[in-house]
C-alpha positions in Angstrom: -6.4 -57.2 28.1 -10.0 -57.5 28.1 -12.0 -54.4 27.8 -14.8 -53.8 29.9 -18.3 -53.9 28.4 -20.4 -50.3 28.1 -22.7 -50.8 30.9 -19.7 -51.9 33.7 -17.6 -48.5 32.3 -20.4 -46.3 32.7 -22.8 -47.7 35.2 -26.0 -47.2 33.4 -27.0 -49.7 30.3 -29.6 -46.8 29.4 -27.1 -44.5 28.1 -26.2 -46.9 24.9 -29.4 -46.8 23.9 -31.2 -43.6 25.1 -31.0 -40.7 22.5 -32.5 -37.1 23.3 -34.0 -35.4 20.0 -33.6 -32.3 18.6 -37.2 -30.8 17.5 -37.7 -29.6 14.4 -40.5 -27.6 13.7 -42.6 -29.9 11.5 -42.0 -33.0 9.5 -39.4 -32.2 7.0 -37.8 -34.3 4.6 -34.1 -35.1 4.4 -31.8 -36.0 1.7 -28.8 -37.6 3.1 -25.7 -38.3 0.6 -23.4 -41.0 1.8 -20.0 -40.8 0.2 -17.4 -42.2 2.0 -16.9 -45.1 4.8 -17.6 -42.8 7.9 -20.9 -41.2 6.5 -23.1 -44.1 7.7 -22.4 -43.6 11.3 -22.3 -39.9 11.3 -25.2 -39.2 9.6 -27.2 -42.0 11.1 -26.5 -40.9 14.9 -27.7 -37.5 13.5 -30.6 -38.0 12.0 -31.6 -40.6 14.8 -31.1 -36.8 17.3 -33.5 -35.4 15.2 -37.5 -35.7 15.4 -39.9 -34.9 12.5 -37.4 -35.9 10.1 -37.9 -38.3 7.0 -34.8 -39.2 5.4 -34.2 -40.2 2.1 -30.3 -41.8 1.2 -28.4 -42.1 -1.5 -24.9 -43.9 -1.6 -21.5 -43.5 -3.4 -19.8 -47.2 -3.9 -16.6 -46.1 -2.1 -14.8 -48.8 -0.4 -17.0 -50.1 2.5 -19.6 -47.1 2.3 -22.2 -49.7 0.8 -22.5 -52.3 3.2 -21.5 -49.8 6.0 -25.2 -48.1 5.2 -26.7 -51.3 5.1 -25.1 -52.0 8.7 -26.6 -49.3 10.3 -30.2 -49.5 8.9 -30.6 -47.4 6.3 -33.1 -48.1 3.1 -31.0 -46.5 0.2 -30.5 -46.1 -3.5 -26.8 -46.8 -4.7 -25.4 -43.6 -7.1 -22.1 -43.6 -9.1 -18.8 -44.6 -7.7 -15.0 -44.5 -6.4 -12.2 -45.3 -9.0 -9.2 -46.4 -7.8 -7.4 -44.7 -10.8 -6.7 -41.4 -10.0 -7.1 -40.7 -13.8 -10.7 -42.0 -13.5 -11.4 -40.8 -10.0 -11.7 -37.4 -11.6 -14.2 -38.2 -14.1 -15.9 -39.9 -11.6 -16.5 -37.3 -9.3 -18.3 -34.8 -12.1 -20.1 -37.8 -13.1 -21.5 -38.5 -9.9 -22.6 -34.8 -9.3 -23.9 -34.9 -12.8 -26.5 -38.4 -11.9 -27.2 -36.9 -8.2 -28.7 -33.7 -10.1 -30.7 -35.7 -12.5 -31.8 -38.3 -9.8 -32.3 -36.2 -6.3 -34.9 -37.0 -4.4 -37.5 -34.6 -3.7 -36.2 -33.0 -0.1 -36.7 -29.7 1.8 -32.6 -29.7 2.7 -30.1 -31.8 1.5 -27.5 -33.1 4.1 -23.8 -34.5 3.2 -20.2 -34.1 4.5 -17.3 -33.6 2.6 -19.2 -34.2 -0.5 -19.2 -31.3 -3.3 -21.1 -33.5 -5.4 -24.2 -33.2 -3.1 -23.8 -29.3 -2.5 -24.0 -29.1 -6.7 -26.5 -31.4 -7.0 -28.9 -29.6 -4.3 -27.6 -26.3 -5.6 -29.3 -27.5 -9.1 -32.3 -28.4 -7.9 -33.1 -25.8 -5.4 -32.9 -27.7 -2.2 -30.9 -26.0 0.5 -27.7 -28.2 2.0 -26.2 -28.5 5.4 -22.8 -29.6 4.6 -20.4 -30.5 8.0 -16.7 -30.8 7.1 -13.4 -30.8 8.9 -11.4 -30.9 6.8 -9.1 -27.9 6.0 -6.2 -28.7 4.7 -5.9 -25.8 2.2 -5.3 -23.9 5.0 -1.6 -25.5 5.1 -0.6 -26.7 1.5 -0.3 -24.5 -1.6 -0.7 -26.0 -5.1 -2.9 -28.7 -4.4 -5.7 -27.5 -6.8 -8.1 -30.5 -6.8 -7.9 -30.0 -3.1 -8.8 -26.1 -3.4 -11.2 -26.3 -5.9 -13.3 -29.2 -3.5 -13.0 -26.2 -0.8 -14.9 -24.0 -3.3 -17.3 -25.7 -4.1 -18.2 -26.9 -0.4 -18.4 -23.4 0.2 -21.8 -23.1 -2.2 -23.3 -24.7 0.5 -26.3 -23.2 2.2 -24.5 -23.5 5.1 -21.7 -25.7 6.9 -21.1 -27.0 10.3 -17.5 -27.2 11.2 -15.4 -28.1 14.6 -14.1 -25.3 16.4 -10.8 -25.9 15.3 -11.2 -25.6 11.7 -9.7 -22.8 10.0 -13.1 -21.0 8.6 -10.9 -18.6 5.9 -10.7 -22.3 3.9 -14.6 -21.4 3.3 -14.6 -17.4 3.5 -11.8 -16.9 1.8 -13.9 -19.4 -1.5 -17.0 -17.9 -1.4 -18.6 -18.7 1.9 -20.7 -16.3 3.7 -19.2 -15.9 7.1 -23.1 -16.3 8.6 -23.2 -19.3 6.7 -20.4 -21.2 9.1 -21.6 -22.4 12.1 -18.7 -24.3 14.5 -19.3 -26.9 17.5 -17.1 -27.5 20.2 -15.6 -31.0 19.5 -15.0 -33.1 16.5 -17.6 -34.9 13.9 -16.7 -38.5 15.5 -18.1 -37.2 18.5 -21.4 -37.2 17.3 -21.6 -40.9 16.3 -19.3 -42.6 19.1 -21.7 -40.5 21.1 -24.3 -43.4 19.7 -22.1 -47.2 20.1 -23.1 -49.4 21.6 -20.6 -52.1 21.7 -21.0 -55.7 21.2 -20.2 -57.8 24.1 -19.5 -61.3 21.8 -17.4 -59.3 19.2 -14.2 -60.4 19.9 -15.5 -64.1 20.0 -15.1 -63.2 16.0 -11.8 -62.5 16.2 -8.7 -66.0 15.6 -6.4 -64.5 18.1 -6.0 -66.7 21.7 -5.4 -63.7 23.7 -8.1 -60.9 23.6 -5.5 -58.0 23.3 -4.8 -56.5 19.8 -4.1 -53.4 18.2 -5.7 -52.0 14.8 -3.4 -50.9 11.7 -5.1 -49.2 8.9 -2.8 -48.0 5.9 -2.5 -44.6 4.7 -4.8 -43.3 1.6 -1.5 -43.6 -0.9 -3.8 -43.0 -3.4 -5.5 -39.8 -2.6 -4.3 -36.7 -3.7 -4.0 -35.1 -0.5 -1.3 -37.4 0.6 2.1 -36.8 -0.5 4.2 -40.3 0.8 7.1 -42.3 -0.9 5.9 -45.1 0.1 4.0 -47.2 3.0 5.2 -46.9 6.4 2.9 -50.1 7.4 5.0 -53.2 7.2 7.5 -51.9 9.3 5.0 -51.6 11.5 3.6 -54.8 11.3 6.8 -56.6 11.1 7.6 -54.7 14.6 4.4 -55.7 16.1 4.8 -59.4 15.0 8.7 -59.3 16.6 7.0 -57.7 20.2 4.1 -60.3 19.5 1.5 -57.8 19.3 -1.7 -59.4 17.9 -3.0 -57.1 14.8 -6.2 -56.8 12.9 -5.0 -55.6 9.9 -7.7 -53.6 7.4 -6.1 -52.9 3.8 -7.7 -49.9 2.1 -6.5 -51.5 -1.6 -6.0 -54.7 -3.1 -2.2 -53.9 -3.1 -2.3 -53.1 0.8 -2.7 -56.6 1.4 0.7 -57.5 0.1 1.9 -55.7 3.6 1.0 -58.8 5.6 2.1 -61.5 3.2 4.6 -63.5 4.7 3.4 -62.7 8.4 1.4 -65.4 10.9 -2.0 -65.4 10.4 -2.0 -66.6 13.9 -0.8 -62.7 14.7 -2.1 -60.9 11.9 -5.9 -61.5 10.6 -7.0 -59.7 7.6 -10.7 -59.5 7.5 -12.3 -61.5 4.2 -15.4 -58.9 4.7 -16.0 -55.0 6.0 -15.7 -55.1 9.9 -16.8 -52.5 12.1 -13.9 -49.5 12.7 -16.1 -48.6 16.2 -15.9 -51.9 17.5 -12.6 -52.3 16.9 -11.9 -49.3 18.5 -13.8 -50.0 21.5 -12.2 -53.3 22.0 -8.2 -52.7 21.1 -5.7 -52.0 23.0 -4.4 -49.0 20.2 -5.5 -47.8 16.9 -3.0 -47.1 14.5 -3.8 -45.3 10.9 -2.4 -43.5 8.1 -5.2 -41.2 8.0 -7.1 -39.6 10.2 -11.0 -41.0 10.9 -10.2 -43.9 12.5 -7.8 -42.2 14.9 -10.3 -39.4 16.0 -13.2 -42.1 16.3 -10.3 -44.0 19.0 -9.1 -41.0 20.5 -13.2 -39.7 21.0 -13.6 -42.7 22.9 -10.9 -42.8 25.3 -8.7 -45.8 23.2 -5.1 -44.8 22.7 -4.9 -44.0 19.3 -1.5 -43.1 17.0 -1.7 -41.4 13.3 1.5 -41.8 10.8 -0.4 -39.6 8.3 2.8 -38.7 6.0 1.4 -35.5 4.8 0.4 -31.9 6.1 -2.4 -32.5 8.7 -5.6 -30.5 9.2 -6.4 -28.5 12.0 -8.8 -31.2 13.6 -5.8 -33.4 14.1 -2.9 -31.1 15.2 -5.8 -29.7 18.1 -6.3 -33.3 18.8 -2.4 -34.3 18.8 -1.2 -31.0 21.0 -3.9 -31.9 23.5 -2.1 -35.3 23.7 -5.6 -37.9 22.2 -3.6 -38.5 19.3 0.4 -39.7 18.9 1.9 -39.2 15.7 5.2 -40.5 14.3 6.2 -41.5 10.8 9.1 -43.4 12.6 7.6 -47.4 12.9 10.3 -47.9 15.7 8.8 -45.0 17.9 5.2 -46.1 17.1 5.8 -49.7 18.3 7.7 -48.7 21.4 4.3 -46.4 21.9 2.3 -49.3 21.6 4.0 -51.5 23.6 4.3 -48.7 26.7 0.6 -49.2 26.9 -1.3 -50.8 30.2 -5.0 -51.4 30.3 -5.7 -48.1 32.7 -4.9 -46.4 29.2 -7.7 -47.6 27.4 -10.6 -47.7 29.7 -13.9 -46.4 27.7 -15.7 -42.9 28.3 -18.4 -41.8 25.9 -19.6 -38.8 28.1 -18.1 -35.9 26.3 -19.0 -37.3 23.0 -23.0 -37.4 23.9 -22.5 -33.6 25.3 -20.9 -33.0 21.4 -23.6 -34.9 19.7 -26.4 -33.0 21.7 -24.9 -29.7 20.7 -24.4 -30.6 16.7 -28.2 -32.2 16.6 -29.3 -28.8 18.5 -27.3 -26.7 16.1 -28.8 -29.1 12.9 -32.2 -28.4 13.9 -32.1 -25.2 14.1 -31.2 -24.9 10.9 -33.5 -26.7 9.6 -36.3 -24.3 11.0 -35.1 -21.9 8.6 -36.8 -24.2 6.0 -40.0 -25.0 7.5 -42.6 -22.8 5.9 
């Protein structure tokens, strides 16, 4: 299956590159705190909506998140980092909040997602924060008290943008005025899908002879949300291999790339450096993750898209799964069969709704930020 390029799906080339703005009031400078792998493209569609903005970004080294900021043309300053070892990862975290305080830049509002340690930071040195999250998942699971303690502290911030389907008690119920919480109708992907533009030699990049390939991401074994015996991934990829299903295959560890060994790399290419998740998207046939992002970004665009998250999901992704964007299965049988069921009318491109989400979220940021223009 070959998928069609932007401009033949939605009959006007304009559209990938056109971007309304959002006016703020007067030039205001931005602080924008990267921290994980999707805050590049978020943040970047965003502040791209906006006019008489001047940004200023720092980045966490967290998996791609680096060269992800690079890709999309932002001038930054690297800050602290991920551990892999949980024991470290939660030094790492106070650390980080501890150089962002010392090292801010000078900003009228600080702007972050899922990202306590910028909220603290701004907090310390008197910058207001605009802090969009989605993630709720204290609304579900009891006695997961890293989890709940992240929720209060995202609550500090001056305010926070959330989905419509996230469950706001998370924030009131820590601290969070309920003024302070301000919800969109869609999901944060929207808002930088809402931006691709797609790359019509990408899959001349990619070893397999046929154009037709799903995406398998692992889950986050590591992360203390997740609760998982073990990977559900080389079932998977063993059962795409036996329906020969071509798979780009993106480990999020070292040790995820033991899932492949053994398998064709004729049938299974695992990239050497970061590759773009949005293009990817755009161009296979399924998505298939152990998380969440990467399924929302498929699903926002219109590309069949399957989450075997093994833990309690968040509200974002049960609204997204009971309105049928999203299948989800911890059985690798039932996910393959899924995969396989798939025709190319089921993954035909749409980025309309996602440029009517993006519109409202840069509207909604702006006006916000009028509240701190003198």
């Amino acid at each position: 299956m070959s998928r069609a390029t932007f401009a033949e799906s939605e009959g006007e080339e304009t559209e990938t590159t056109t971007t309304t703005t959002s006016s703020v009031g007067r030039t205001i400078g931005v602080w924008v705190d990267l921290a994980s792998p999707s805050h590049p493209f978020f943040f970047k569609a965003l502040t791209d909506s906006l006019s008489n903005v001047e940004t200023t970004v720092t980045v966490r080294e967290k998996t791609e998140t680096v060269p992800l900021a690079r890709q999309v043309g932002y001038e930054f300053r690297t800050l602290g980092r991920d551990y892999e070892n949980p024991h470290l990862r939660k030094i790492g975290i106070p650390l980080r909040t501890a150089q962002l305080a010392l090292q801010a830049p000078t900003a009228d509002v600080a702007l972050s997602s899922r990202n306590a340690m910028c909220i603290l930071a701004a907090k310390a040195r008197g910058i207001p924060s605009i802090h969009f999250t989605d993630n709720d998942i204290c609304a579900y699971v009891d006695g997961l008290k890293s989890e709940e303690l992240y929720h209060r502290l995202e609550a500090q911030a001056t305010h926070n943008v959330v989905p419509a389907a996230f469950q706001t008690e998370v924030l009131t119920d820590r601290g969070a005025d309920p003024d302070s919480i301000h919800t969109y109708d869609g999901y944060k992907e929207d808002v930088y899908v809402a931006s691709f533009d797609p790359d019509p030699t990408f899959l001349d990049d990619l070893p397999f002879d046929s154009q037709d390939f799903i995406v398998v991401r692992p889950e986050a074994l590591s992360a203390t949300y997740v609760d998982a015996d073990g990977s559900l991934v080389p079932d998977v990829l063993a059962g795409a291999v036996e329906r020969g299903i071509n798979v780009v295959y993106l480990p999020r560890e070292d040790a995820d790339r033991e899932f492949a060994a053994g398998l064709p790399d004729e049938q299974v290419y695992v990239p050497d450096e970061a590759i773009s998740g949005l293009e990817l998207a755009w161009h296979a046939r399924c998505v298939l993750t152990g998380s969440g992002t990467m399924a929302r970004e498929a699903a926002r665009m219109e590309t069949p898209a399957v989450s075997f998250f093994p833990s309690t999901l968040i509200s974002v992704d049960r609204a997204l799964i009971e309105e049928g964007e999203i299948f989800h299965s911890r059985d690798a049988d039932d996910i393959v069969d899924y995969v396989d069921s798939l025709t190319d009318r089921d993954a035909e491109p749409d980025l309309t709704r996602a440029r009517e989400v993006r519109r409202e979220v840069a509207d909604l940021t702006a006006s916000l930020m009028n509240e701190f223009v003198d």
